[in-house]
RODO-2510 file (C-alpha; in nm, 4 decimals, decimal comma):
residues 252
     n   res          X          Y          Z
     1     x     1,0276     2,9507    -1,3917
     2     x     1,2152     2,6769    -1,6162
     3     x     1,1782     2,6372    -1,9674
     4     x     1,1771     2,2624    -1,8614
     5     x     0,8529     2,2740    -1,6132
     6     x     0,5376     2,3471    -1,8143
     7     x     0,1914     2,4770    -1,5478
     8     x    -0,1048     2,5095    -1,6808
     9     x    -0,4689     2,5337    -1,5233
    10     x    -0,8238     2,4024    -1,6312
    11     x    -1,0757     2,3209    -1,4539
    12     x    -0,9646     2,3438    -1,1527
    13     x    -0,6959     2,1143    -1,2363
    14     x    -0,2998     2,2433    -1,2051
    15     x    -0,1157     2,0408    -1,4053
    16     x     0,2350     2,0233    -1,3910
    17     x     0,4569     1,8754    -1,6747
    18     x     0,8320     1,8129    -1,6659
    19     x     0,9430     1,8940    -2,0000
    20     x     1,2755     1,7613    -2,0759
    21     x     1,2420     1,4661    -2,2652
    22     x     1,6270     1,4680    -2,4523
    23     x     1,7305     1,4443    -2,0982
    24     x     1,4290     1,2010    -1,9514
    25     x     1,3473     1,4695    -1,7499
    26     x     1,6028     1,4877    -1,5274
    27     x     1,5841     1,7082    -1,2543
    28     x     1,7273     2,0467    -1,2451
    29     x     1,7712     2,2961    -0,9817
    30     x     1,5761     2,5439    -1,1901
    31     x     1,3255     2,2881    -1,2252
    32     x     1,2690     2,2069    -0,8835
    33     x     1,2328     2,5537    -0,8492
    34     x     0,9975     2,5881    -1,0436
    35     x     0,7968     2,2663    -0,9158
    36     x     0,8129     2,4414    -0,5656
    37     x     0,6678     2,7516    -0,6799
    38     x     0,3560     2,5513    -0,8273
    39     x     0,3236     2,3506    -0,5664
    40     x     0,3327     2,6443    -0,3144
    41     x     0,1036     2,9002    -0,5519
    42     x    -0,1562     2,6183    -0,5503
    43     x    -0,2708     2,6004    -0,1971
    44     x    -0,3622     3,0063    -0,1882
    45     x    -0,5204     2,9669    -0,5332
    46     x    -0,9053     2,9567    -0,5348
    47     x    -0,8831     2,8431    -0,8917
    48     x    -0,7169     2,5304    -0,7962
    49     x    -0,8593     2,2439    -0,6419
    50     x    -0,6215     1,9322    -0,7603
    51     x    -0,3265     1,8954    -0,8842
    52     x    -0,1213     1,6735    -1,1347
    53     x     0,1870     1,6028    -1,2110
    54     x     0,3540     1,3923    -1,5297
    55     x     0,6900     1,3875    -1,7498
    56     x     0,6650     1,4039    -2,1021
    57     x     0,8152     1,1827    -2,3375
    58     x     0,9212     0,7880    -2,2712
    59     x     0,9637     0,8592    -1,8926
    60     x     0,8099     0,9788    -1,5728
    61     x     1,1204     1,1237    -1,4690
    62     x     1,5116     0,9837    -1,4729
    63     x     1,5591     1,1524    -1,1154
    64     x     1,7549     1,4153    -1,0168
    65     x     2,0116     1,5234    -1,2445
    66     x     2,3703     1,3852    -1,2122
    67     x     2,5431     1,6176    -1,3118
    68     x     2,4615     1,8979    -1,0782
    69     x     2,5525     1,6497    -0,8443
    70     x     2,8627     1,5961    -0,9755
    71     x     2,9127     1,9295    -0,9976
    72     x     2,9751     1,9819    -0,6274
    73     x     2,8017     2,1412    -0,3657
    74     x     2,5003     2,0420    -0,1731
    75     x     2,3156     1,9260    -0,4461
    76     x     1,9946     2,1660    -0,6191
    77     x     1,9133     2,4016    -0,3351
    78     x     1,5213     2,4219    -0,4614
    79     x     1,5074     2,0126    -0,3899
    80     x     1,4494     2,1066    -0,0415
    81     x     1,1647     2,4051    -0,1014
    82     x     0,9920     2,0893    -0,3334
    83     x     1,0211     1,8327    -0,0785
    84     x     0,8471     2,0203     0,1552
    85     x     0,6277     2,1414    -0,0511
    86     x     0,5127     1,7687    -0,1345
    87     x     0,5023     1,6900     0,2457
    88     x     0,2841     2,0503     0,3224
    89     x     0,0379     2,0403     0,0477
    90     x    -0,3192     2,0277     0,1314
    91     x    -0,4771     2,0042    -0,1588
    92     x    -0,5309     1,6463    -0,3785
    93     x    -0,2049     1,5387    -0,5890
    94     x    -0,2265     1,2898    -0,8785
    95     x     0,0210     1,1334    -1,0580
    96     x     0,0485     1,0207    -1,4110
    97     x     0,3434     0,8140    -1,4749
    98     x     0,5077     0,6243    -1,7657
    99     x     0,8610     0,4353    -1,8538
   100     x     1,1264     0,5281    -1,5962
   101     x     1,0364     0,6896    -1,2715
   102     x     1,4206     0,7441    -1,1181
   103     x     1,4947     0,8072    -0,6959
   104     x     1,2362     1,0985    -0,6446
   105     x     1,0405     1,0268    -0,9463
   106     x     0,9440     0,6930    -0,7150
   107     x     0,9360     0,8863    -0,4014
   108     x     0,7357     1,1761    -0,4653
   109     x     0,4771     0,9279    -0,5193
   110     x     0,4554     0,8233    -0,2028
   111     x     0,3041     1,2016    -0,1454
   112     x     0,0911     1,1541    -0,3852
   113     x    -0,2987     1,1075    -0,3301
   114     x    -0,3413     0,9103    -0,6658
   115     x    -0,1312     0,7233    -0,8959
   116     x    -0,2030     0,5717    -1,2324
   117     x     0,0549     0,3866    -1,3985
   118     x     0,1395     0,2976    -1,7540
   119     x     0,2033    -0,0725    -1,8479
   120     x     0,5566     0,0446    -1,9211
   121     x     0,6241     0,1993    -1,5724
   122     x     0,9536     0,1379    -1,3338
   123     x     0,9966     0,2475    -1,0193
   124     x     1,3744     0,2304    -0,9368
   125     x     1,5405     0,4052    -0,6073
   126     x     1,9118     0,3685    -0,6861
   127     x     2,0423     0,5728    -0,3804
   128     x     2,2724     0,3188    -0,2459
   129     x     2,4539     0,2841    -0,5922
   130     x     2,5162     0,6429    -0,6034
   131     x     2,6705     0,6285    -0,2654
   132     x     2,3431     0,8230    -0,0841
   133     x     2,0493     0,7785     0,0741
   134     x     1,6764     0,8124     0,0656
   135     x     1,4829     1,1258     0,0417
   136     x     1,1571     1,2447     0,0496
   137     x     1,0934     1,0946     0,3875
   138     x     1,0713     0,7348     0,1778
   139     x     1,2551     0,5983     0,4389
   140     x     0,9976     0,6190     0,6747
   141     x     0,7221     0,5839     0,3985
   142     x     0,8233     0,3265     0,1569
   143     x     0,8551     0,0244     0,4290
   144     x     0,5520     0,1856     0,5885
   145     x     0,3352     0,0790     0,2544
   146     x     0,5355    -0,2168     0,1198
   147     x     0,7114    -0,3920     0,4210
   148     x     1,0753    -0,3640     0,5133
   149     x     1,2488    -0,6373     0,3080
   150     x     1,0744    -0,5007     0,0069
   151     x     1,1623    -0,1560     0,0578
   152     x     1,5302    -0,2556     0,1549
   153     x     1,6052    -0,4357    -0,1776
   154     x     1,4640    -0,1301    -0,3849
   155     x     1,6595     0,1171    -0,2357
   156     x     1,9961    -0,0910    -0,1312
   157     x     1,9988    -0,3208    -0,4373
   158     x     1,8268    -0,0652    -0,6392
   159     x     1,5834    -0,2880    -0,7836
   160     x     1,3164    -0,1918    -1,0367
   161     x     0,9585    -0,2565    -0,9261
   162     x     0,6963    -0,3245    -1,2664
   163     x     0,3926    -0,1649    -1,2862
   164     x     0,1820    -0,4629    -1,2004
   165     x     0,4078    -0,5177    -0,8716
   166     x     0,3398    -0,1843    -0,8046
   167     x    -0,0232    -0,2227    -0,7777
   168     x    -0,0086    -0,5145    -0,5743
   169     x     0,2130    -0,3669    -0,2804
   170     x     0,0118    -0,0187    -0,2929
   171     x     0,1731     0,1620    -0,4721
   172     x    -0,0546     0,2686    -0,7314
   173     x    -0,4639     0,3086    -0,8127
   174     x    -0,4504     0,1882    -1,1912
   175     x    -0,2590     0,0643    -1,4222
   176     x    -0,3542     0,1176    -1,7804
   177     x    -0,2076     0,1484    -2,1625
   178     x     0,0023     0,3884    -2,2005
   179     x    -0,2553     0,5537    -2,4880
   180     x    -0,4898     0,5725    -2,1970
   181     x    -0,2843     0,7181    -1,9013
   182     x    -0,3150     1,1256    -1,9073
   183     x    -0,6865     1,0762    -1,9830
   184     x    -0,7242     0,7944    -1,7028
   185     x    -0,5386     1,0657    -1,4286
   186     x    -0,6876     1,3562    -1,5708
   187     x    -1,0361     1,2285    -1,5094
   188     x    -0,9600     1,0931    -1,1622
   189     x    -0,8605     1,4607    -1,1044
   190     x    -1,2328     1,6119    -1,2606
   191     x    -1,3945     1,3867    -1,0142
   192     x    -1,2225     1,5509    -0,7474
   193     x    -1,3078     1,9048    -0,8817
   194     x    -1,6501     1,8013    -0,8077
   195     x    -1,5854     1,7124    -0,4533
   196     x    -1,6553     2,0062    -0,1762
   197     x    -1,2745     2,1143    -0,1266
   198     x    -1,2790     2,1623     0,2374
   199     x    -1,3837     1,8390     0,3095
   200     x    -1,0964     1,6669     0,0706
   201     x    -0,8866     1,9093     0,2476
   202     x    -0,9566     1,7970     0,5906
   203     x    -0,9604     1,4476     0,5292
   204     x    -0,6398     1,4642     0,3238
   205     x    -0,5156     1,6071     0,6553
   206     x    -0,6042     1,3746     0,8597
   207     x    -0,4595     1,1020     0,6524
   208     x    -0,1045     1,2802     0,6626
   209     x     0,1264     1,2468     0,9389
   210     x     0,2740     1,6074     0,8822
   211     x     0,4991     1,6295     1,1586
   212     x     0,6836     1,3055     1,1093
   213     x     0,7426     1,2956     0,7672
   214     x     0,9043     1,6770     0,7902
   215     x     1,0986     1,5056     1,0994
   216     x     1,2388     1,2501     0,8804
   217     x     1,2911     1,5074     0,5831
   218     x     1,5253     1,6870     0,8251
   219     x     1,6942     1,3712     0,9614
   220     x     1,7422     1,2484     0,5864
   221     x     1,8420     1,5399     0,4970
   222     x     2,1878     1,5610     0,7258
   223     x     2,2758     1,2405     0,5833
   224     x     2,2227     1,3001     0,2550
   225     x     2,4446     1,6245     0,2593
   226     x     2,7041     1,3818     0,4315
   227     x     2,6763     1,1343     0,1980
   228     x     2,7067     1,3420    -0,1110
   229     x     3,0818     1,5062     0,0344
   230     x     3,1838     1,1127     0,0737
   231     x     3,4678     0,9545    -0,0760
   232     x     3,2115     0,7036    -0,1918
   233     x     2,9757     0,9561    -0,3703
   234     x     3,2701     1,0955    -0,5381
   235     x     3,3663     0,7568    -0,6896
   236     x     2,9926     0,7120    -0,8351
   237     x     3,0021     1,0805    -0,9609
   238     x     3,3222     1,0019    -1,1044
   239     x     3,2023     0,6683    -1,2817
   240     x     2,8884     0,8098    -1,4147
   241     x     3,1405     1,1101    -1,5784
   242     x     3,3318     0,8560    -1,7202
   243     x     3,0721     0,5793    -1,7917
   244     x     3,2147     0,2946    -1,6219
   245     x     3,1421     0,0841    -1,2767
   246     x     3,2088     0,2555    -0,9656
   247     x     3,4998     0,0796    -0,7433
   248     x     3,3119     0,1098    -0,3757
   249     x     3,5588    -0,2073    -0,2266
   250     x     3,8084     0,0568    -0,2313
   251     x     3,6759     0,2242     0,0581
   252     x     3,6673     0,1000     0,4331
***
């Protein structure tokens, strides 16, 4: 478990809070880790019946953390064990989200079965600039609920979506003062508790296209490990170290 991830359960409600707030929760391997395990323990726990997930402090989440990937390697080796988890859950999965919400802060949401957003929210997907791809099977999801062009200039230009845009293309419920957002999510979620569980289950199922968005995990996957031992990934890792533009017209 890390210090970073914070589970607790209430009435019937798992909520899950990433806890790094110096660090705008950045992602962690130890924290995905730890995400997984929730996200896995829930679905064999009769005490659950919903689950939420929110960042503390000014922002959702700033994304996966650089550094790690800097760091070499394949990237945090729990990211995998939480993506699937996502994709594989059966039971209902809220989101609360405020300020930033960075590359998988956006695209877990899209495995999400209700999302409230603060006034303040961003969505930003900035895989291109870091030299990578989508994850999270929001290749095949994101154009699926927004359109094409609109997906394409989030994830190849990197550019922010507002809250209020958001709600418009789909991809939110609410959007409400940021006073009012745990509350507004975390009664969503009590409404749910209410509901008989095996239906929400099935229809939740039947909603889900299971088998192609774990097809499309696998096939982003492969390219994402590519990407990440490019030239080109290197230079962004490198810039971010140092704080400066990456040079990309270098490379061919």
């Amino acid at each position: 478990m890390s210090e970073f991830v914070t589970v607790s359960k209430h009435e019937g409600v798992l909520t899950l809070v990433m806890n790094r707030p110096g660090k705008n929760n950045a992602l962690t391997n130890d924290m995905y880790g730890a995400l997984a395990d929730a996200l896995e323990v829930s679905d064999h726990d009769p005490d659950v019946r919903v689950v939420m997930i929110r960042g503390e402090g000014a922002n959702f989440t700033g994304g996966n953390d650089v550094g790690e990937f800097a760091a070499g390697g394949d990237g945090p080796r729990h990211v995998v064990r939480f993506l699937r988890a996502l994709a594989t859950l059966r039971k209902p999965l809220i989101a609360a989200v405020q300020g930033k919400a960075v590359g998988i802060g956006t695209t877990l949401l899209l495995h999400c079965d209700h999302v409230v957003l603060a006034e303040n929210a961003e969505l930003i997907t900035p895989f291109v600039s870091l030299a990578l791809v989508p994850e999270a099977a929001s290749s095949l999801l994101l154009p699926a609920r927004i359109g094409h062009v609109r997906a394409f200039a989030m994830f190849a230009a990197g550019e922010a979506v507002g809250a209020l845009d958001a709600l418009a293309w789909g991809l939110a419920n609410k959007v409400v003062a940021l006073a009012d957002l745990t509350a507004t999510a975390l009664a969503f979620a009590q409404r749910l508790v209410d509901q008989p569980l095996g239906a929400l289950i099935a229809t939740k199922a039947l909603m889900r296209a299971t088998s192609a968005i774990n097809e499309r995990m696998d096939v982003e996957g492969v390219e994402f490990a590519a990407r990440l031992k490019s030239p080109e990934a290197q230079e962004a890792f490198l810039a971010f170290a140092q704080r400066r533009r990456p040079d990309f017209r270098q490379f061919r």
